[in-house]
PQR file of N, CA, C, O and H, with PARSE charges and radii, in Angstrom:
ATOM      1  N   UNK A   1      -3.083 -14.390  -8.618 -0.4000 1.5000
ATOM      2  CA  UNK A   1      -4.107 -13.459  -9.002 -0.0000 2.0000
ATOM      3  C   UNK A   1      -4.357 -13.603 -10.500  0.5500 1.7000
ATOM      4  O   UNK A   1      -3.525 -13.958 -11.335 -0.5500 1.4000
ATOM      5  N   UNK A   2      -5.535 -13.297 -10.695 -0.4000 1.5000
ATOM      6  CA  UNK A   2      -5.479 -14.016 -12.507 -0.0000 2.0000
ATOM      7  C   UNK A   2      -5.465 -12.287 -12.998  0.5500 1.7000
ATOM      8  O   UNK A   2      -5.657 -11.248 -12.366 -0.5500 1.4000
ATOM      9  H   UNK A   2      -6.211 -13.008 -10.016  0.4000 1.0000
ATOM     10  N   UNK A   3      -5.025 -12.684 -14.929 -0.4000 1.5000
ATOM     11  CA  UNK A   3      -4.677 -11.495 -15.296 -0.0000 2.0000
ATOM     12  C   UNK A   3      -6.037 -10.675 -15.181  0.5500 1.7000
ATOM     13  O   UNK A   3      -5.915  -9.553 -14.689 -0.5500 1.4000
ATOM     14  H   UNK A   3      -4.869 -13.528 -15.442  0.4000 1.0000
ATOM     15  N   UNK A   4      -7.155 -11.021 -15.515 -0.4000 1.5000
ATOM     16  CA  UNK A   4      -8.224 -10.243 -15.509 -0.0000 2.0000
ATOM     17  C   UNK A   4      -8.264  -8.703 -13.909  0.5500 1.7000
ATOM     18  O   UNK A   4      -8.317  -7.482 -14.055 -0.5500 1.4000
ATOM     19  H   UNK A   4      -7.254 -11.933 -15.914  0.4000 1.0000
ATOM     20  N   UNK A   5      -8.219  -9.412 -12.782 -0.4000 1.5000
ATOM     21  CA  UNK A   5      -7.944  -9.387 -11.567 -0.0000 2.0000
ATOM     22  C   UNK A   5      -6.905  -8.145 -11.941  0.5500 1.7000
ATOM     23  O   UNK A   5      -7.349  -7.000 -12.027 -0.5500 1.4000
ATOM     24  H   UNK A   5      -8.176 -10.404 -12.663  0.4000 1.0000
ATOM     25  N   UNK A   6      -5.503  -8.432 -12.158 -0.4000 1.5000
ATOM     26  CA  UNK A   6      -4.202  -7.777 -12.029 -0.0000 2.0000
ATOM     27  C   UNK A   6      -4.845  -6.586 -12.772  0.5500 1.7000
ATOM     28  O   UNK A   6      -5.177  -5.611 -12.098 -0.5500 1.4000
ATOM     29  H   UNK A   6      -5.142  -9.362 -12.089  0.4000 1.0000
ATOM     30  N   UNK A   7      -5.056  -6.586 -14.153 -0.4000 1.5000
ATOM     31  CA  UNK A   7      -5.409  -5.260 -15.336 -0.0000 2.0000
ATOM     32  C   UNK A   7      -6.348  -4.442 -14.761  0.5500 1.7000
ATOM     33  O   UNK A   7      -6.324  -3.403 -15.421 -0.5500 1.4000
ATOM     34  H   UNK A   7      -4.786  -7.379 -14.701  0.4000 1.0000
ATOM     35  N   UNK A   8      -6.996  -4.370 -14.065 -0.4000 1.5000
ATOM     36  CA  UNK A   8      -8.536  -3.901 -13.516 -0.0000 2.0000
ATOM     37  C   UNK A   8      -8.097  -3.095 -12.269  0.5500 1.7000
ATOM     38  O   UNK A   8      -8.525  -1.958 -12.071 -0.5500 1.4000
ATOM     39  H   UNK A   8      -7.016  -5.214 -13.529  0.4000 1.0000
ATOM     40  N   UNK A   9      -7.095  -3.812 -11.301 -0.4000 1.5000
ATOM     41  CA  UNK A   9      -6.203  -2.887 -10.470 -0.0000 2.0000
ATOM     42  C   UNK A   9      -4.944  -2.054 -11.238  0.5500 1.7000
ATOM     43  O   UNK A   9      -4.725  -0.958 -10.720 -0.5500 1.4000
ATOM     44  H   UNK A   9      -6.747  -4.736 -11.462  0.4000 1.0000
ATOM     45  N   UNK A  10      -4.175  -2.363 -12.268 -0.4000 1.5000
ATOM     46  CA  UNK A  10      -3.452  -1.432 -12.781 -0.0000 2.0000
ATOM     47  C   UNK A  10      -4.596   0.039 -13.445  0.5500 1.7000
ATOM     48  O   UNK A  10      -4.367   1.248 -13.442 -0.5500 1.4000
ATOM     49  H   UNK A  10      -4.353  -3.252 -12.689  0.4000 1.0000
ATOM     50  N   UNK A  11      -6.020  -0.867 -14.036 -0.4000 1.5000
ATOM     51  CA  UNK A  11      -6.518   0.976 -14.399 -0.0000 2.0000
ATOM     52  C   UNK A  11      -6.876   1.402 -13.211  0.5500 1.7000
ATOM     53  O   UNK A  11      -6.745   2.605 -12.986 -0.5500 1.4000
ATOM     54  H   UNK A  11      -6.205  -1.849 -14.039  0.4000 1.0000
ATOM     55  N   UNK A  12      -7.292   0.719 -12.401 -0.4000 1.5000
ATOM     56  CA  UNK A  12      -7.728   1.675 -10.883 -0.0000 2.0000
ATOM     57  C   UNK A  12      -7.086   2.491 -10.299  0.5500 1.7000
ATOM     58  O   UNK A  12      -7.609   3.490  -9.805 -0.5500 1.4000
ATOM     59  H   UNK A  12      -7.398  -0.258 -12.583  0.4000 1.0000
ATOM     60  N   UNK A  13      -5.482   2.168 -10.219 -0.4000 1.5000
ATOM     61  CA  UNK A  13      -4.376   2.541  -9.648 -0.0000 2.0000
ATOM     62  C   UNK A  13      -4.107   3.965 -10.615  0.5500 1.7000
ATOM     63  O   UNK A  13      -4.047   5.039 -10.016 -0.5500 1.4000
ATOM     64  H   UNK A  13      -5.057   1.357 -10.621  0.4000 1.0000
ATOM     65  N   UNK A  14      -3.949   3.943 -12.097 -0.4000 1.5000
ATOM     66  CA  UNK A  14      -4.087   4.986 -12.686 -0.0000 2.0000
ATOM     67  C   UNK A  14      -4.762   5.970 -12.397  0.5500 1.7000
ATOM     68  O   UNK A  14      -4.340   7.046 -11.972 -0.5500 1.4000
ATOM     69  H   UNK A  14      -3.998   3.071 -12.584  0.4000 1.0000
ATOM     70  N   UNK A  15      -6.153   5.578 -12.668 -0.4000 1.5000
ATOM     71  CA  UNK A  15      -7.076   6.321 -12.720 -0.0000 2.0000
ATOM     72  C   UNK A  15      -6.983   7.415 -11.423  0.5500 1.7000
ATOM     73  O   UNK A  15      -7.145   8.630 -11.542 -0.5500 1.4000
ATOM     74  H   UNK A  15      -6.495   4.704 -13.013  0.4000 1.0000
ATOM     75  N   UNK A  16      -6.597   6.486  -9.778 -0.4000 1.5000
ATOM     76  CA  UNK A  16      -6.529   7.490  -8.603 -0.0000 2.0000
ATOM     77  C   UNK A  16      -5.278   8.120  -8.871  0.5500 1.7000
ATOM     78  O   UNK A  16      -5.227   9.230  -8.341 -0.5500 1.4000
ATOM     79  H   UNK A  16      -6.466   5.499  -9.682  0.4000 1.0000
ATOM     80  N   UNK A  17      -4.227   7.801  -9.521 -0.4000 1.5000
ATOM     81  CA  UNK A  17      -2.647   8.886  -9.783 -0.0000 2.0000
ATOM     82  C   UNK A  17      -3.352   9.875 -10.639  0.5500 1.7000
ATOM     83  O   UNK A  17      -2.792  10.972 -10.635 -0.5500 1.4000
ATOM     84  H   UNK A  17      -4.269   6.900  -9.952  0.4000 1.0000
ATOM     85  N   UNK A  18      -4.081   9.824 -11.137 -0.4000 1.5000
ATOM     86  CA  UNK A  18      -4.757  10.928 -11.995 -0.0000 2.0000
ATOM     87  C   UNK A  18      -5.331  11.777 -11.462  0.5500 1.7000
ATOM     88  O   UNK A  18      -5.229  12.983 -11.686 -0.5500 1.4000
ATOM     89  H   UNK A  18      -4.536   8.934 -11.140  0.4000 1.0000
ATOM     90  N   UNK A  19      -6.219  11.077 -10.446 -0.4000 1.5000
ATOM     91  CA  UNK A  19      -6.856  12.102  -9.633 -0.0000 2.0000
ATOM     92  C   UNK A  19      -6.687  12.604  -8.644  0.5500 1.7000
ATOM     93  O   UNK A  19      -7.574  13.079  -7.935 -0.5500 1.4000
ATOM     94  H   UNK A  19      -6.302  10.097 -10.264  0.4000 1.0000
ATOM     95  N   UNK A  20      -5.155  12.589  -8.342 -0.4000 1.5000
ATOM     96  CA  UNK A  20      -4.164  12.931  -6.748 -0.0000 2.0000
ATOM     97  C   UNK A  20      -4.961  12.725  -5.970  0.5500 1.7000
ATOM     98  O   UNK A  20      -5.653  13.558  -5.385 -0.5500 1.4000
ATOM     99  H   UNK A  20      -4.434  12.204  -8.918  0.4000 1.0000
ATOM    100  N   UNK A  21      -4.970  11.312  -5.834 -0.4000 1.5000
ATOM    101  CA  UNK A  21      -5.173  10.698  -4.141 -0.0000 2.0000
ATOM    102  C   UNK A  21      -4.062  10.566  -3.478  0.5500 1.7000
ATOM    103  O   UNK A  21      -2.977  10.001  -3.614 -0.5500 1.4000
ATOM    104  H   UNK A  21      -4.408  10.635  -6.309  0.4000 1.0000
ATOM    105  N   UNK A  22      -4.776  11.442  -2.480 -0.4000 1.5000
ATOM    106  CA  UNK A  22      -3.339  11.546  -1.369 -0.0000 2.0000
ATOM    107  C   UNK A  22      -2.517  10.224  -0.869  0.5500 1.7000
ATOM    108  O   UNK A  22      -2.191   9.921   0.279 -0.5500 1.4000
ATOM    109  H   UNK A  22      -5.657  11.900  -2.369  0.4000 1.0000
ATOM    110  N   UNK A  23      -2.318   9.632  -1.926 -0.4000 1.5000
ATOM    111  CA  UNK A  23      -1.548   8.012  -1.372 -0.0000 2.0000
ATOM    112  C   UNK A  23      -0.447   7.759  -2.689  0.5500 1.7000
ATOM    113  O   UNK A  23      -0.762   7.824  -3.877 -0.5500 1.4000
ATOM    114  H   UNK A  23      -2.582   9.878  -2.858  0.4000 1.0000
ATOM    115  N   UNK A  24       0.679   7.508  -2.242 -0.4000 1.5000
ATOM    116  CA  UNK A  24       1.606   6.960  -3.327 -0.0000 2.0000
ATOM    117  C   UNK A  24       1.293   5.973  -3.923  0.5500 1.7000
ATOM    118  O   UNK A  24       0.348   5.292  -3.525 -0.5500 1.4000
ATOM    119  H   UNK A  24       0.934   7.455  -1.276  0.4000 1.0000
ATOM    120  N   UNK A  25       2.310   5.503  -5.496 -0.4000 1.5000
ATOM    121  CA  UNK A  25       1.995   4.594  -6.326 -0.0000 2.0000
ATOM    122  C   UNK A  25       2.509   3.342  -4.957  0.5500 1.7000
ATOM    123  O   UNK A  25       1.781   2.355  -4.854 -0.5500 1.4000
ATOM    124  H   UNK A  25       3.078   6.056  -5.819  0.4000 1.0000
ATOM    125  N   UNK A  26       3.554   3.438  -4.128 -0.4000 1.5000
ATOM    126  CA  UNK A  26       3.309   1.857  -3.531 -0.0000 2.0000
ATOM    127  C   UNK A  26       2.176   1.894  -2.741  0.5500 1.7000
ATOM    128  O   UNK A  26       1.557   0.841  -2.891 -0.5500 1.4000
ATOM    129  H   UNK A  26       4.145   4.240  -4.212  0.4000 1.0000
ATOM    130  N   UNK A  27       1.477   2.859  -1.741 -0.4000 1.5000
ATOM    131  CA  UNK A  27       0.617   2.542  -1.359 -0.0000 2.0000
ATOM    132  C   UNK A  27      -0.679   2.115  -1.863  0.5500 1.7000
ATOM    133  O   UNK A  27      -1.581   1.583  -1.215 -0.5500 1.4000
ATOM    134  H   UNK A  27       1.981   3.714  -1.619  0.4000 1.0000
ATOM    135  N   UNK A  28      -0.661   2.393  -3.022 -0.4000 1.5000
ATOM    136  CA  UNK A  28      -2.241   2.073  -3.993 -0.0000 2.0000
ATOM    137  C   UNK A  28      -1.698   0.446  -4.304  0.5500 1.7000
ATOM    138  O   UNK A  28      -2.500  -0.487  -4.305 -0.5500 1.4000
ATOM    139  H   UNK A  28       0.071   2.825  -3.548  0.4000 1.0000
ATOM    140  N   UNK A  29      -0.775   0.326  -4.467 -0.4000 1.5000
ATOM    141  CA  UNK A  29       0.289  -0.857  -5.212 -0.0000 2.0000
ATOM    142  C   UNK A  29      -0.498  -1.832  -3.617  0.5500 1.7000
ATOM    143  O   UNK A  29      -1.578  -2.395  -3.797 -0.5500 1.4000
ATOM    144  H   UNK A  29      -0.123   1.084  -4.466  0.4000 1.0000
ATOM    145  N   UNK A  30      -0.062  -1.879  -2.699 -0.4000 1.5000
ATOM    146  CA  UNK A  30      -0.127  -2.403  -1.304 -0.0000 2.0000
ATOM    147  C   UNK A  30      -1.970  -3.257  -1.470  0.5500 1.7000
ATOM    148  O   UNK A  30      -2.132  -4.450  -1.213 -0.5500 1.4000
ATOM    149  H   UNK A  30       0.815  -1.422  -2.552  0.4000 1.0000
ATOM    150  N   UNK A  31      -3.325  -2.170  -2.008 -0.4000 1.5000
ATOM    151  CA  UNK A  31      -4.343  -2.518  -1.537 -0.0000 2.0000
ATOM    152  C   UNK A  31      -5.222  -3.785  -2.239  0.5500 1.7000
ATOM    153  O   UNK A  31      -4.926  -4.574  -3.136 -0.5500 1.4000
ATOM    154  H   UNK A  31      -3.193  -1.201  -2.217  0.4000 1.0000
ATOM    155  N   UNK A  32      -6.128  -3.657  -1.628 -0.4000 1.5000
ATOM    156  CA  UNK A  32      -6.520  -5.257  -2.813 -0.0000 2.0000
ATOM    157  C   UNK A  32      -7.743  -4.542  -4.010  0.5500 1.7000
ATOM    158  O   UNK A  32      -8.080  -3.362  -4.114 -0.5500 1.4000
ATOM    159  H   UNK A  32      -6.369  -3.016  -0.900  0.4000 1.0000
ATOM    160  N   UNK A  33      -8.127  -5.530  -4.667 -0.4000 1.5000
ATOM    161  CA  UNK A  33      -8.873  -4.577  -5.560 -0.0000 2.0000
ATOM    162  C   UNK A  33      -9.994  -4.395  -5.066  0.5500 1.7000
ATOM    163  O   UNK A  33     -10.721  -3.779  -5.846 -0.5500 1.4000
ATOM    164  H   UNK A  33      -7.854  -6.488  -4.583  0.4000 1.0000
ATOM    165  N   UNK A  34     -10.520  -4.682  -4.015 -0.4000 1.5000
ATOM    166  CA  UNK A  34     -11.991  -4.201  -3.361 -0.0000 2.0000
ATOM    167  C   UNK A  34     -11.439  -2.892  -2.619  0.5500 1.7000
ATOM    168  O   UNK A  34     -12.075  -1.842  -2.527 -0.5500 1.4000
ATOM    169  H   UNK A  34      -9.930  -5.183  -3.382  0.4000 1.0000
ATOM    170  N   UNK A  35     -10.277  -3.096  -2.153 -0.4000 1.5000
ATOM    171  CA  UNK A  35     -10.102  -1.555  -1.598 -0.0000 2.0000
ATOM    172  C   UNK A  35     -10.005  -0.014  -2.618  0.5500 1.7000
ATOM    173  O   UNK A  35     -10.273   1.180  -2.489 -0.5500 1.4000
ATOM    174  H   UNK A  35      -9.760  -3.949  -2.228  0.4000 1.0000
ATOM    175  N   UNK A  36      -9.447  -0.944  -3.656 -0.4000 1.5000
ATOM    176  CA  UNK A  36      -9.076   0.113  -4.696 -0.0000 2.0000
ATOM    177  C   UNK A  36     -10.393   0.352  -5.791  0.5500 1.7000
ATOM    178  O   UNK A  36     -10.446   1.187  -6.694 -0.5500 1.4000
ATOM    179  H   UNK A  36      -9.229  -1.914  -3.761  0.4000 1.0000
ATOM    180  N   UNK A  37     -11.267  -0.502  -5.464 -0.4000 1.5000
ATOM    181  CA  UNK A  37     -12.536   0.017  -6.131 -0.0000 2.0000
ATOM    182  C   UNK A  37     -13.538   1.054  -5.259  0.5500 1.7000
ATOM    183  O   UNK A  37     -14.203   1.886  -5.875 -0.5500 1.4000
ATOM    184  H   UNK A  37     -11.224  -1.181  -4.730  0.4000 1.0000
ATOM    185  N   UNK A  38     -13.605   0.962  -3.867 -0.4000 1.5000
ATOM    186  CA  UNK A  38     -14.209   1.626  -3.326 -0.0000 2.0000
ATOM    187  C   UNK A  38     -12.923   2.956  -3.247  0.5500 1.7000
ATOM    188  O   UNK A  38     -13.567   3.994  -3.400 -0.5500 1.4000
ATOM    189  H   UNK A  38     -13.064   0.286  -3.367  0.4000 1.0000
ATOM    190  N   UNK A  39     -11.772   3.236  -3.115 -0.4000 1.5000
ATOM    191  CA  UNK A  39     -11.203   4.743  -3.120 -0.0000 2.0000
ATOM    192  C   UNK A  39     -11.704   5.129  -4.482  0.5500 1.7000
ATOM    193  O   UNK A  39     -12.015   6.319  -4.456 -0.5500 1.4000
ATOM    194  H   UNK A  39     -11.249   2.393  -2.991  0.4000 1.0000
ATOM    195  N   UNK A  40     -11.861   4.706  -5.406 -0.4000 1.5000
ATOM    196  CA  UNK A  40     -12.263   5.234  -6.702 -0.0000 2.0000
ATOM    197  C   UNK A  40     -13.941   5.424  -6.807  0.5500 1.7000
ATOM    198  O   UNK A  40     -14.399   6.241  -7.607 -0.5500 1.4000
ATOM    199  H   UNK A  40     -11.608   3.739  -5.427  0.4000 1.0000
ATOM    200  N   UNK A  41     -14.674   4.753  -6.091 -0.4000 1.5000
ATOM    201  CA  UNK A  41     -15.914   5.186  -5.870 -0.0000 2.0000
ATOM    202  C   UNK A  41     -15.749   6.508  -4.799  0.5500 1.7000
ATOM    203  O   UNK A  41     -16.637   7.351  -4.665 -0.5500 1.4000
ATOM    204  H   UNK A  41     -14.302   4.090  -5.441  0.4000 1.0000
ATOM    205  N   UNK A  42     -14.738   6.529  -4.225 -0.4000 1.5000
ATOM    206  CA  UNK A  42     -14.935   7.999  -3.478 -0.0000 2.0000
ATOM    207  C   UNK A  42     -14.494   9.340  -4.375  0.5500 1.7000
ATOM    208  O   UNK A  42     -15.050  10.433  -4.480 -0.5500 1.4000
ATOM    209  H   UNK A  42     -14.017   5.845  -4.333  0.4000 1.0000
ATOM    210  N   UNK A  43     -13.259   8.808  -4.986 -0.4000 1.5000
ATOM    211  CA  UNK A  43     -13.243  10.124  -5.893 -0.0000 2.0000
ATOM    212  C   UNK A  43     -14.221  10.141  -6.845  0.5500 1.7000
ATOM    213  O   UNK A  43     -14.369  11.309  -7.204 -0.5500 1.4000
ATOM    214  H   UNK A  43     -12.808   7.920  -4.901  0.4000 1.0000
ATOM    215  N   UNK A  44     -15.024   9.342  -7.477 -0.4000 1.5000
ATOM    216  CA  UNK A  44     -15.826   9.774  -8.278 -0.0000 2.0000
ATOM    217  C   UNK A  44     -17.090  10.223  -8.027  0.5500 1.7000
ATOM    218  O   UNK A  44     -17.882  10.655  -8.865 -0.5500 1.4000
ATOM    219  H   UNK A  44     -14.904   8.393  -7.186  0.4000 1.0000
ATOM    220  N   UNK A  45     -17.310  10.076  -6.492 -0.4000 1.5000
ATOM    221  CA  UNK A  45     -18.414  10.933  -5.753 -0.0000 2.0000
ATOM    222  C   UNK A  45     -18.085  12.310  -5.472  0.5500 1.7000
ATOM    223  O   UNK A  45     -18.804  13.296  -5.630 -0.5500 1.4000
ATOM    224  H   UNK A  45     -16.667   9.725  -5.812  0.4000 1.0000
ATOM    225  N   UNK A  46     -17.005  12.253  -5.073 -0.4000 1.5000
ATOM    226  CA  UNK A  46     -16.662  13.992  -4.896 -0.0000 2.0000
ATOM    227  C   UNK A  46     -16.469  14.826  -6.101  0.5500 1.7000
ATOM    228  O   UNK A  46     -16.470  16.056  -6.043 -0.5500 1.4000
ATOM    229  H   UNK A  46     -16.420  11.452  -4.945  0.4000 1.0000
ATOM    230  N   UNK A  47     -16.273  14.028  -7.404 -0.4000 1.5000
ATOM    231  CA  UNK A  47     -16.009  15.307  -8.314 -0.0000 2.0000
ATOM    232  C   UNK A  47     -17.418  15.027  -9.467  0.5500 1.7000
ATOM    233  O   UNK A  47     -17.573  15.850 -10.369 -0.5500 1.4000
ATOM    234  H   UNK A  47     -16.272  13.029  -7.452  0.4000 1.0000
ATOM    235  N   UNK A  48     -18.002  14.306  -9.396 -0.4000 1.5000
ATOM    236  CA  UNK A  48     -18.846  13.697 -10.657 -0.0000 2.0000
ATOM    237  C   UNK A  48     -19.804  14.979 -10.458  0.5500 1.7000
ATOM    238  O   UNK A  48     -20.103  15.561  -9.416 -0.5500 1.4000
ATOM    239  H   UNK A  48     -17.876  13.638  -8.663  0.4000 1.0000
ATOM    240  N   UNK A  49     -20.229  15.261 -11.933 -0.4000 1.5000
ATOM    241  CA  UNK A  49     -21.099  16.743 -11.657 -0.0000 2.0000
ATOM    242  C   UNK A  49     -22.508  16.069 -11.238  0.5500 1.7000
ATOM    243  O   UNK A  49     -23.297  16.993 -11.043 -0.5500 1.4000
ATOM    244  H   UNK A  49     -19.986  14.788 -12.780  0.4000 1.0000
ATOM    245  N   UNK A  50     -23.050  14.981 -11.052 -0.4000 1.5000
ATOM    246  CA  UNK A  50     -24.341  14.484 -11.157 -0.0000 2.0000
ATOM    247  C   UNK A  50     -24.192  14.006  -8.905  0.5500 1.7000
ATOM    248  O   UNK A  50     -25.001  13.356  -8.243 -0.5500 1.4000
ATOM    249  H   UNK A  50     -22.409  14.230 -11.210  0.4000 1.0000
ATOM    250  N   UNK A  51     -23.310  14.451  -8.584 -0.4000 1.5000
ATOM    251  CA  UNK A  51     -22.922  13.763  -6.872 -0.0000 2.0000
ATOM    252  C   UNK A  51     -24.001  14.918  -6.041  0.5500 1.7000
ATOM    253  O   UNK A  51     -24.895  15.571  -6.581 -0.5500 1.4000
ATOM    254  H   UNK A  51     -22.652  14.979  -9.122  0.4000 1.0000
ATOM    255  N   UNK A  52     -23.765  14.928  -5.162 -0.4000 1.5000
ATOM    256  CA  UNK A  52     -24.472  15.943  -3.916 -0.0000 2.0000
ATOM    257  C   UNK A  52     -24.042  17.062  -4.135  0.5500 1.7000
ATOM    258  O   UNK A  52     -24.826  17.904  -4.572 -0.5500 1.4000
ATOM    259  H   UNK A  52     -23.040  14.398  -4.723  0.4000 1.0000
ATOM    260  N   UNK A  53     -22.734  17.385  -3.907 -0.4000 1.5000
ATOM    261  CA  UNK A  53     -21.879  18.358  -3.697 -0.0000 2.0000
ATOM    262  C   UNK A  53     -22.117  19.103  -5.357  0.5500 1.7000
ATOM    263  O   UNK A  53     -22.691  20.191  -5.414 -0.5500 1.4000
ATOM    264  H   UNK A  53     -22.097  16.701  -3.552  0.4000 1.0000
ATOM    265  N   UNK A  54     -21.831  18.700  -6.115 -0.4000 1.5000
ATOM    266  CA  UNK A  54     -21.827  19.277  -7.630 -0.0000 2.0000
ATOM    267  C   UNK A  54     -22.670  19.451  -8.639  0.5500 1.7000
ATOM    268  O   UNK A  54     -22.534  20.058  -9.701 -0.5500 1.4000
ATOM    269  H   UNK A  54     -21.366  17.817  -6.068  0.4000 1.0000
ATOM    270  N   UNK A  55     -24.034  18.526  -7.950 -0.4000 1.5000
ATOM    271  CA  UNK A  55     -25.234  18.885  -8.906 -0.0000 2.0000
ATOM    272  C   UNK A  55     -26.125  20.109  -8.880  0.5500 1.7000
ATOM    273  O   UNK A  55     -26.042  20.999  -8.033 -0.5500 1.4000
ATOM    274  H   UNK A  55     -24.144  18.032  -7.088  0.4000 1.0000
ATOM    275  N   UNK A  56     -26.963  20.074  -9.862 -0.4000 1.5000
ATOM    276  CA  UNK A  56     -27.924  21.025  -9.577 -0.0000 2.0000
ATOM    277  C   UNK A  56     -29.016  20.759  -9.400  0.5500 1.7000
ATOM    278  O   UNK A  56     -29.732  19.891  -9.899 -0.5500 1.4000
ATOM    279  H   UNK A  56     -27.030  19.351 -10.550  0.4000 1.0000
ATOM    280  N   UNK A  57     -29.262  21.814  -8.370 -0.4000 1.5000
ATOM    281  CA  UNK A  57     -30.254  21.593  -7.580 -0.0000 2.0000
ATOM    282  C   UNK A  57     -31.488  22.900  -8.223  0.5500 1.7000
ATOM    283  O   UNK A  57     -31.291  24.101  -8.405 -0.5500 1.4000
ATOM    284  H   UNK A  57     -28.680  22.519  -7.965  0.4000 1.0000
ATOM    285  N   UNK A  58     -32.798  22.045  -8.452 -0.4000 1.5000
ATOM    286  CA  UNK A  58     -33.999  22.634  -9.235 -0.0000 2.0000
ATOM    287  C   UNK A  58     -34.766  23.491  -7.807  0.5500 1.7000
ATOM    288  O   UNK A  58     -34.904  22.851  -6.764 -0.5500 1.4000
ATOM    289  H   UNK A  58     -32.958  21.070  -8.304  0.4000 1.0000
ATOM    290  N   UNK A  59     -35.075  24.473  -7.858 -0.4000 1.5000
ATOM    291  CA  UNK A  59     -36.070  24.957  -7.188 -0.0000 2.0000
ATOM    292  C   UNK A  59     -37.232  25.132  -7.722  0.5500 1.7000
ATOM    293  O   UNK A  59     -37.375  25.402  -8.914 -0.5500 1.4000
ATOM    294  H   UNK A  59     -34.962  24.993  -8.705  0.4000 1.0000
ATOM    295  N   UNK A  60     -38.446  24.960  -6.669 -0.4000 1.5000
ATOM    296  CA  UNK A  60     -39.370  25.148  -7.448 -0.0000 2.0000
ATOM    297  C   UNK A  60     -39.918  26.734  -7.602  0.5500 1.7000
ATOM    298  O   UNK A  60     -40.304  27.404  -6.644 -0.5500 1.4000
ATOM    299  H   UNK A  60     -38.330  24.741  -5.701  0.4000 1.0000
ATOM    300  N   UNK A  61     -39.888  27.058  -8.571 -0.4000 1.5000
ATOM    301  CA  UNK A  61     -40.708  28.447  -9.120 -0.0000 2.0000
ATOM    302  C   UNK A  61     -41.811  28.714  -9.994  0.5500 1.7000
ATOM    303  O   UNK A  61     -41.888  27.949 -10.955 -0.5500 1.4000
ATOM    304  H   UNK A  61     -39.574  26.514  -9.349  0.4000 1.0000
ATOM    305  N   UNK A  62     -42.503  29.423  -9.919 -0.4000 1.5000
ATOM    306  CA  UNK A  62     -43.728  29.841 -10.635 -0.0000 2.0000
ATOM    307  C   UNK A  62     -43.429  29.805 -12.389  0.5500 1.7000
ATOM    308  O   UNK A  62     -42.700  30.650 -12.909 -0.5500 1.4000
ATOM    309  H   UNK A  62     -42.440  30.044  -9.138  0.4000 1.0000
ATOM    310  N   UNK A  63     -43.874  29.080 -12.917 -0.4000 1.5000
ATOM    311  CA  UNK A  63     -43.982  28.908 -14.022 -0.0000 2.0000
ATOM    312  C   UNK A  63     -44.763  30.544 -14.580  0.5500 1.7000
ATOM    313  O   UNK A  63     -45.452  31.328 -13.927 -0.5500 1.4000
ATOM    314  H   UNK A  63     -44.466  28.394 -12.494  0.4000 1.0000
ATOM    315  N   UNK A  64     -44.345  30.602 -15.900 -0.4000 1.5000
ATOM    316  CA  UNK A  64     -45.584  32.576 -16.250 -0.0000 2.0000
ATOM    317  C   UNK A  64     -45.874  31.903 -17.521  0.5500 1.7000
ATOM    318  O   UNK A  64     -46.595  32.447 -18.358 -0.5500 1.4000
ATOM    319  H   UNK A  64     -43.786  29.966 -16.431  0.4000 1.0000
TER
END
């Protein structure tokens, strides 16, 4: 695996211990880095204030 490769899964792996994903350091350790880029695209959909769940939502109202 080249170092570029290896460093890019050690911040990924951080980044989800940070954000208690329900998976231990060997199980994050276990995945490849396409797996570990998409669990980190999931936590950053569920908490990012700009996602579905957390944005705001404009109604339209009468301007005065």
């Amino acid at each position: 695996m080249g170092k570029g490769v290896e460093e890019r899964r050690k911040e990924l792996i951080y980044k989800l211990m940070i954000h208690t994903v329900n998976k231990t350091v060997e199980q994050l350790m276990k995945l490849t880095l396409k797996e570990l880029e998409t669990e980190y695209k999931k936590v950053q959909n569920d908490c990012h204030p700009h996602s579905d769940a957390g944005s705001i939502h404009w109604i339209h109202t009468k301007r005065q």
